[in-house]
N, CA, C and O atoms as CSV, one atom per row, in Angstrom:
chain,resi,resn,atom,element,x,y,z
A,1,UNK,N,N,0.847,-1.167,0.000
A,1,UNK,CA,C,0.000,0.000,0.000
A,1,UNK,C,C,0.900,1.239,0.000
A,1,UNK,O,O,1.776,1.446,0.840
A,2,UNK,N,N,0.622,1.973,-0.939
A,2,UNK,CA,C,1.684,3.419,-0.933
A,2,UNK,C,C,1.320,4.636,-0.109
A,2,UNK,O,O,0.508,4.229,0.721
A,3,UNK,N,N,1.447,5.439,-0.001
A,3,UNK,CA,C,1.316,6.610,0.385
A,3,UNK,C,C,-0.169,7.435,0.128
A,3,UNK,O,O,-0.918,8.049,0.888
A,4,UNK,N,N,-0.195,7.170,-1.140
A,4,UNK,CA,C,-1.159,8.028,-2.059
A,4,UNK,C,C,-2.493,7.320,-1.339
A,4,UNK,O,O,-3.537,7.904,-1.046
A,5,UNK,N,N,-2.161,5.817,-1.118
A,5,UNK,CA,C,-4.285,5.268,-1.094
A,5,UNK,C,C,-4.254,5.875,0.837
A,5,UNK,O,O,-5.221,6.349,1.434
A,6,UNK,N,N,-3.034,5.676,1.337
A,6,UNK,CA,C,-3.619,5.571,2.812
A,6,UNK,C,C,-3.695,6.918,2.910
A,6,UNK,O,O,-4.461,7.270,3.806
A,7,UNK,N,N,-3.084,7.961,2.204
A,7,UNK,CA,C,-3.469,9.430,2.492
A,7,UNK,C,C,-5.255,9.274,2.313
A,7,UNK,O,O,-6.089,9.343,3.215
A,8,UNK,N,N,-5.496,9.037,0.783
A,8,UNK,CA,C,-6.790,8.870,0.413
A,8,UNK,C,C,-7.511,8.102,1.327
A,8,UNK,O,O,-8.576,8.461,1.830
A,9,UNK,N,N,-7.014,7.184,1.518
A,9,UNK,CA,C,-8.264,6.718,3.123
A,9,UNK,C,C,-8.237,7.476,4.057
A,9,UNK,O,O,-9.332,7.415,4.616
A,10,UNK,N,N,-7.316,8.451,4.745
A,10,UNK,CA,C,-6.948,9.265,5.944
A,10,UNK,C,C,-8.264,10.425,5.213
A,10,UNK,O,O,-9.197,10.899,5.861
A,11,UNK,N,N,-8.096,10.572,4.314
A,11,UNK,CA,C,-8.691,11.981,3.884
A,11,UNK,C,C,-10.519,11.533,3.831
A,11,UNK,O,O,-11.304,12.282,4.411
A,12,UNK,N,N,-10.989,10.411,3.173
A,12,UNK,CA,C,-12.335,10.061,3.356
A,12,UNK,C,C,-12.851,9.812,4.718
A,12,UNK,O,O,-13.964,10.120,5.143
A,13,UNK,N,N,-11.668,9.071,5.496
A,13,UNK,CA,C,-12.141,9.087,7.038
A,13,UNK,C,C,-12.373,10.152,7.711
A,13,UNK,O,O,-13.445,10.081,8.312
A,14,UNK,N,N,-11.600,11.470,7.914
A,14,UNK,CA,C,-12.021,12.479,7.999
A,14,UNK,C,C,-13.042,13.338,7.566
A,14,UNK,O,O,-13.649,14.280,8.077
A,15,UNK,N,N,-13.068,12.752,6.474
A,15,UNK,CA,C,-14.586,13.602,5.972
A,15,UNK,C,C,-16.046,13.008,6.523
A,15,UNK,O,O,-17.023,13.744,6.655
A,16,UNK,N,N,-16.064,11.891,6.761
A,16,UNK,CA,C,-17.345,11.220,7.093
A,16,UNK,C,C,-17.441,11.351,8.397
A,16,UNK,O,O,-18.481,11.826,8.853
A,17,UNK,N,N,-16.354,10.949,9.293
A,17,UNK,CA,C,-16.460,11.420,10.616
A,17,UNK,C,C,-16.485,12.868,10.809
A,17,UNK,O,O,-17.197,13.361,11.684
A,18,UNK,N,N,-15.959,13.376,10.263
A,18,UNK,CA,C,-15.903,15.272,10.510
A,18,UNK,C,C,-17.281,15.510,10.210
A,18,UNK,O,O,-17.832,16.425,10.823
A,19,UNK,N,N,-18.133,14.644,9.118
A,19,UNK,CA,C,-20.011,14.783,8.708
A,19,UNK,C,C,-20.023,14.336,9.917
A,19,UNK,O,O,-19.876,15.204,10.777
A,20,UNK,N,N,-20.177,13.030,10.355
A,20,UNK,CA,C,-20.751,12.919,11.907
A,20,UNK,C,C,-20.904,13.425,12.850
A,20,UNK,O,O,-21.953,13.368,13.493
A,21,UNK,N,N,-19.601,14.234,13.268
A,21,UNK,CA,C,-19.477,15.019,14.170
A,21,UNK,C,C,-19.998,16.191,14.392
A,21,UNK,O,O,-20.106,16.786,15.464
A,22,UNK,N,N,-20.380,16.563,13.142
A,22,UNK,CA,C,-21.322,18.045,13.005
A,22,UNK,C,C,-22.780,17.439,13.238
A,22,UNK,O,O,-23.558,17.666,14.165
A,23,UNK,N,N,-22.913,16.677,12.231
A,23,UNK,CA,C,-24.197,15.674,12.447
A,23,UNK,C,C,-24.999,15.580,13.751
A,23,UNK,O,O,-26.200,15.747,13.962
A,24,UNK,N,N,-23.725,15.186,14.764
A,24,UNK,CA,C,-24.073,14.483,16.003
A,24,UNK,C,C,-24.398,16.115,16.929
A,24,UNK,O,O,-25.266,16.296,17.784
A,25,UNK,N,N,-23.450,17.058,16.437
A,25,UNK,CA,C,-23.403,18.461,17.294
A,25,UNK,C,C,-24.990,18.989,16.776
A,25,UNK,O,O,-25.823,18.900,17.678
A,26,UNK,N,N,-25.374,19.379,15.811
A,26,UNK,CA,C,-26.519,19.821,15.306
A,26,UNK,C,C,-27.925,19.241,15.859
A,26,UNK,O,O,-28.883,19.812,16.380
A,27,UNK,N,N,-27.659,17.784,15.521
A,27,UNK,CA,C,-28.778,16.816,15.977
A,27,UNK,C,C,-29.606,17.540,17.689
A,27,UNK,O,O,-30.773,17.674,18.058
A,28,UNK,N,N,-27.859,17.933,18.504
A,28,UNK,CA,C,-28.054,18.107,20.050
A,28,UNK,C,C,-28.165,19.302,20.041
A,28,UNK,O,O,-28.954,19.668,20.912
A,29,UNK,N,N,-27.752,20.093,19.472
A,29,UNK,CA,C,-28.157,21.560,19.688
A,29,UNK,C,C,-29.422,22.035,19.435
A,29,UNK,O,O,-29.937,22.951,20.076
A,30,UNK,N,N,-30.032,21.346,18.370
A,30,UNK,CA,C,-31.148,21.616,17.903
A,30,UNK,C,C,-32.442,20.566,18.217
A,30,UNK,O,O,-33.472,21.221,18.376
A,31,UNK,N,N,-32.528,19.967,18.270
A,31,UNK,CA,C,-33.127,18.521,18.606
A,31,UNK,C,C,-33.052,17.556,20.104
A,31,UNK,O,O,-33.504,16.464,20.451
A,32,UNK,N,N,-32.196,18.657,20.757
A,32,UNK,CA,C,-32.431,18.084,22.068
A,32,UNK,C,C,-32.954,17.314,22.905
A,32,UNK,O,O,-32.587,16.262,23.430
A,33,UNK,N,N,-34.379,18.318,23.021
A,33,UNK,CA,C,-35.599,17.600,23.447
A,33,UNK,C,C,-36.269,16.616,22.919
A,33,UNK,O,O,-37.194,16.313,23.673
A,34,UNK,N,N,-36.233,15.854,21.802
A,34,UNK,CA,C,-36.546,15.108,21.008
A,34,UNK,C,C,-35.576,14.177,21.261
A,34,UNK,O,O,-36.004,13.084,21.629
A,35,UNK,N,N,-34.183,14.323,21.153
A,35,UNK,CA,C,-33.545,12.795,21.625
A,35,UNK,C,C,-33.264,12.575,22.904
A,35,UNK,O,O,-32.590,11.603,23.247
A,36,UNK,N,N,-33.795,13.537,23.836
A,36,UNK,CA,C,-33.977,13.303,25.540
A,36,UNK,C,C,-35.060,12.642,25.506
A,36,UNK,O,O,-34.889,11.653,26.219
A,37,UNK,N,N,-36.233,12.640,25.006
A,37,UNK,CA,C,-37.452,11.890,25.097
A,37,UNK,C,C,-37.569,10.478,24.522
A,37,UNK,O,O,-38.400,9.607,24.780
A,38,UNK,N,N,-36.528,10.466,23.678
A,38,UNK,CA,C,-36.675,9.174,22.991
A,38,UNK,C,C,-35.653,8.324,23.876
A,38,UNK,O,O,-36.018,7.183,24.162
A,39,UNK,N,N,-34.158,8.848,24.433
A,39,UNK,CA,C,-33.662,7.976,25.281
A,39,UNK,C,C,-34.096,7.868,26.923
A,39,UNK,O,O,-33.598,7.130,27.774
A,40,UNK,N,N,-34.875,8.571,27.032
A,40,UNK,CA,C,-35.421,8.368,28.397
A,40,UNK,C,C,-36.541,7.340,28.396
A,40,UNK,O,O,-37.057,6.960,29.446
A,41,UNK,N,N,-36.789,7.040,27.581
A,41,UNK,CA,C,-37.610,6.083,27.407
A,41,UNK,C,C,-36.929,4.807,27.696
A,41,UNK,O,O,-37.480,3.943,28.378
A,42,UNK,N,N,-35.514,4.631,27.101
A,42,UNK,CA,C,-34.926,3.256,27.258
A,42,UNK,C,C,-34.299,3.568,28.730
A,42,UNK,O,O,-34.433,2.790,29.674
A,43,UNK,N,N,-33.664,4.689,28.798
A,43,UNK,CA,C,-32.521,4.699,30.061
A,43,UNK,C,C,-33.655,5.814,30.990
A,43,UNK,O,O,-33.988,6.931,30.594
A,44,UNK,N,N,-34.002,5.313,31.986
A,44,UNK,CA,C,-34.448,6.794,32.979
A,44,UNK,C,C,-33.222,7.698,33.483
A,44,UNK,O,O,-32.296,7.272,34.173
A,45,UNK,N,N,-33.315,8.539,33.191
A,45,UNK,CA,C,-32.225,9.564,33.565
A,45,UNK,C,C,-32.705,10.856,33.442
A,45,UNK,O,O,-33.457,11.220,32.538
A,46,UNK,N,N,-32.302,11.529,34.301
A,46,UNK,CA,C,-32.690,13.360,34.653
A,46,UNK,C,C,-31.792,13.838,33.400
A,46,UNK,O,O,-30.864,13.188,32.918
A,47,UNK,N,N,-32.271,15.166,32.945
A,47,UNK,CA,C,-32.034,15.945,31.898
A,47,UNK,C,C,-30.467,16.400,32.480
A,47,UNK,O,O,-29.484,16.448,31.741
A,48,UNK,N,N,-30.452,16.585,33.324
A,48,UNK,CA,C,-29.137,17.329,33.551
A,48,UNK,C,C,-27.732,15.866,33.068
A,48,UNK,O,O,-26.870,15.919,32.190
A,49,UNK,N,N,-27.942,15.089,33.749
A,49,UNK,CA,C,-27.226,13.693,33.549
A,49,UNK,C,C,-27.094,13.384,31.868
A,49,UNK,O,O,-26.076,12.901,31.374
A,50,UNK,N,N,-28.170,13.711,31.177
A,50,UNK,CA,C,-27.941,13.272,30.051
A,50,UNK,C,C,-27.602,14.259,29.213
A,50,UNK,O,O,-27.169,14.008,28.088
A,51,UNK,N,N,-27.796,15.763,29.767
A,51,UNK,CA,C,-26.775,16.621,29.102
A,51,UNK,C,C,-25.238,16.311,29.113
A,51,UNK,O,O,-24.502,16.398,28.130
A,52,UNK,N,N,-24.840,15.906,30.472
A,52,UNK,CA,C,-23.539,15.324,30.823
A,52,UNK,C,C,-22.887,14.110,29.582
A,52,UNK,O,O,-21.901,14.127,28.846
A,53,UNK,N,N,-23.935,13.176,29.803
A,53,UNK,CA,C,-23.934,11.978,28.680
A,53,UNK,C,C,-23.528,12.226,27.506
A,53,UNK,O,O,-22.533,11.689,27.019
A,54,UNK,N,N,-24.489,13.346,26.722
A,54,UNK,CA,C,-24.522,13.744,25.328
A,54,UNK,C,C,-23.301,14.504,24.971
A,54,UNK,O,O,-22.670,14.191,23.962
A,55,UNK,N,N,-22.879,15.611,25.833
A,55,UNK,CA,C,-21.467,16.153,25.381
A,55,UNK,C,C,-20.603,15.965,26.075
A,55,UNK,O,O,-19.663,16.758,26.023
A,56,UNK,N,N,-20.549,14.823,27.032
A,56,UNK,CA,C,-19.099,14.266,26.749
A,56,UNK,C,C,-18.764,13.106,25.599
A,56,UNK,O,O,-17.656,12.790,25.168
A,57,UNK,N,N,-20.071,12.573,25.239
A,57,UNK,CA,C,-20.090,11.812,24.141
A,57,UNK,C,C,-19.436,12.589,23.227
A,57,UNK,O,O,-18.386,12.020,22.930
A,58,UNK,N,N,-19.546,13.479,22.724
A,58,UNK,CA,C,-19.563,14.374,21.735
A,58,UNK,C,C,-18.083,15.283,21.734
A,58,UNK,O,O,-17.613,15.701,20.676
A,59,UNK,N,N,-17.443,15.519,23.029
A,59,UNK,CA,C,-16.336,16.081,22.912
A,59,UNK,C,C,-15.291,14.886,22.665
A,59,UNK,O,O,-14.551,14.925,21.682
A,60,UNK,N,N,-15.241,13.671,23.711
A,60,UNK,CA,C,-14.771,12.138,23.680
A,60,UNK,C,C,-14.341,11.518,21.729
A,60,UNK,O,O,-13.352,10.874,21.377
A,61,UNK,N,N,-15.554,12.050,20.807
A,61,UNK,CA,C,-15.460,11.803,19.955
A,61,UNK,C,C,-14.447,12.532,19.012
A,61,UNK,O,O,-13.643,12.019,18.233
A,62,UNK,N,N,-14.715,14.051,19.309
A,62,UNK,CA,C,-13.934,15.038,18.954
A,62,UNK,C,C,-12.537,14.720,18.944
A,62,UNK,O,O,-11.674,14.912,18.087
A,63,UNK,N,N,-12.493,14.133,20.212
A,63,UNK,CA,C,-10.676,14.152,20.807
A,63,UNK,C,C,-10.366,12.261,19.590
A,63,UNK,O,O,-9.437,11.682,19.026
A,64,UNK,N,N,-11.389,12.137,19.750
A,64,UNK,CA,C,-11.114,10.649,18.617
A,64,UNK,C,C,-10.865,11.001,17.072
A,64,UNK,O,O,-9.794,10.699,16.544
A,65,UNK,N,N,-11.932,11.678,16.331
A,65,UNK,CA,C,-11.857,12.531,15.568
A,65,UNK,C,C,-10.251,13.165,15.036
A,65,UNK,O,O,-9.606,13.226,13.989
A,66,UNK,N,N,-10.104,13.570,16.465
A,66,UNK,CA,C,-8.704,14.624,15.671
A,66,UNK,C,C,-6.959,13.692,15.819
A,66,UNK,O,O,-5.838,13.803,15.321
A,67,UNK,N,N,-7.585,12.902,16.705
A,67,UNK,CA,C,-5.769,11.483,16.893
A,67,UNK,C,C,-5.718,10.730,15.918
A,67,UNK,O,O,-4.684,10.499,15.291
A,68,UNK,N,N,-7.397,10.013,15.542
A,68,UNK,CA,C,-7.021,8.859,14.565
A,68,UNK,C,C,-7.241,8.999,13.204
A,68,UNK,O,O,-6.728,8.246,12.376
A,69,UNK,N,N,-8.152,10.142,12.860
A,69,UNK,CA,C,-8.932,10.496,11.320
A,69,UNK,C,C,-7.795,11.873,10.988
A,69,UNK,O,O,-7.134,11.913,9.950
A,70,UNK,N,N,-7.753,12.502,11.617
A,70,UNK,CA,C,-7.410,14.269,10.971
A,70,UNK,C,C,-5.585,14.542,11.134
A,70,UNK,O,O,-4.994,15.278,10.343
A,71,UNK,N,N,-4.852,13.798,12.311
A,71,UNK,CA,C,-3.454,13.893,12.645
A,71,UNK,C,C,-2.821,13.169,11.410
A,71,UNK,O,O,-2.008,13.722,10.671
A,72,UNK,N,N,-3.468,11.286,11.176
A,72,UNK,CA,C,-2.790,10.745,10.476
A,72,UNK,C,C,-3.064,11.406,9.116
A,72,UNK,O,O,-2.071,11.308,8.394
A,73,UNK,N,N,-4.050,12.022,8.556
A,73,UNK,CA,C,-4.162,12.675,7.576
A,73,UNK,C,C,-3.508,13.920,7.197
A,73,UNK,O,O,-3.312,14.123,5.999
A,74,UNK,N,N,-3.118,14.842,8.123
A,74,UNK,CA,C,-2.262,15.759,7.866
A,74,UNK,C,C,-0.494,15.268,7.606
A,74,UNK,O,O,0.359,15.652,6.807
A,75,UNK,N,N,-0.497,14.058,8.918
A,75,UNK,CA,C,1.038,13.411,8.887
A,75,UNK,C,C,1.305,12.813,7.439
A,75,UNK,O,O,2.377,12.853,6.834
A,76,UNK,N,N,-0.026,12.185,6.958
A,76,UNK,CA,C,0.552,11.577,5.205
A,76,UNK,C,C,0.620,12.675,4.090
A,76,UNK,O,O,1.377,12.572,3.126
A,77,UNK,N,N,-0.382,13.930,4.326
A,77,UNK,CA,C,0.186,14.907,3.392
A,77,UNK,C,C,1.413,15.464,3.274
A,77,UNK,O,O,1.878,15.801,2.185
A,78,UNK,N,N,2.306,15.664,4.917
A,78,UNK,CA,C,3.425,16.524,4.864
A,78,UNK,C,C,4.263,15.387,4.114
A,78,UNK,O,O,4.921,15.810,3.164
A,79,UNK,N,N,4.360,13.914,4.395
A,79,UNK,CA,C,4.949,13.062,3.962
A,79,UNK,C,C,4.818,13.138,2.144
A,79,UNK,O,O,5.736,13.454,1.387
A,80,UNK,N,N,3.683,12.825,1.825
A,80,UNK,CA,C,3.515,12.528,0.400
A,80,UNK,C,C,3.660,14.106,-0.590
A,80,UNK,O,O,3.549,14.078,-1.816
């Protein structure tokens, strides 16, 4: 495998997760109350707790986001 495909995989992984991640931010900013109602249904939990839940989910991912999708992708451009 050369340089060129794993950049090109580094670079699609980033893009779909970087969609997710906005995805997932939007969904909660805007839609809140709608996916508090739908997971309180499975999990009982107070609103405050699952604010906790939702963005550390969401920052947790971020910090995933930028080590395994966006670092190795910048590291194969300076390379290639």
């Amino acid at each position: 495998m050369d340089i060129v495909t794993v950049r090109a995989f580094f670079m699609w992984c980033s893009i779909f997760n970087g969609a997710l991640l906005i995805l997932s931010f939007l969904i909660c900013a805007f839609a809140g109350d709608l996916v508090y109602k739908t997971h309180s249904k499975l999990f009982p939990m107070s609103r405050d707790a699952f604010n906790v839940a939702a963005y550390s989910f969401i920052g947790l991912y971020k910090i995933f986001f930028w080590v395994f999708n966006l670092m190795p992708y910048i590291a194969c451009a300076v390379i290639g």
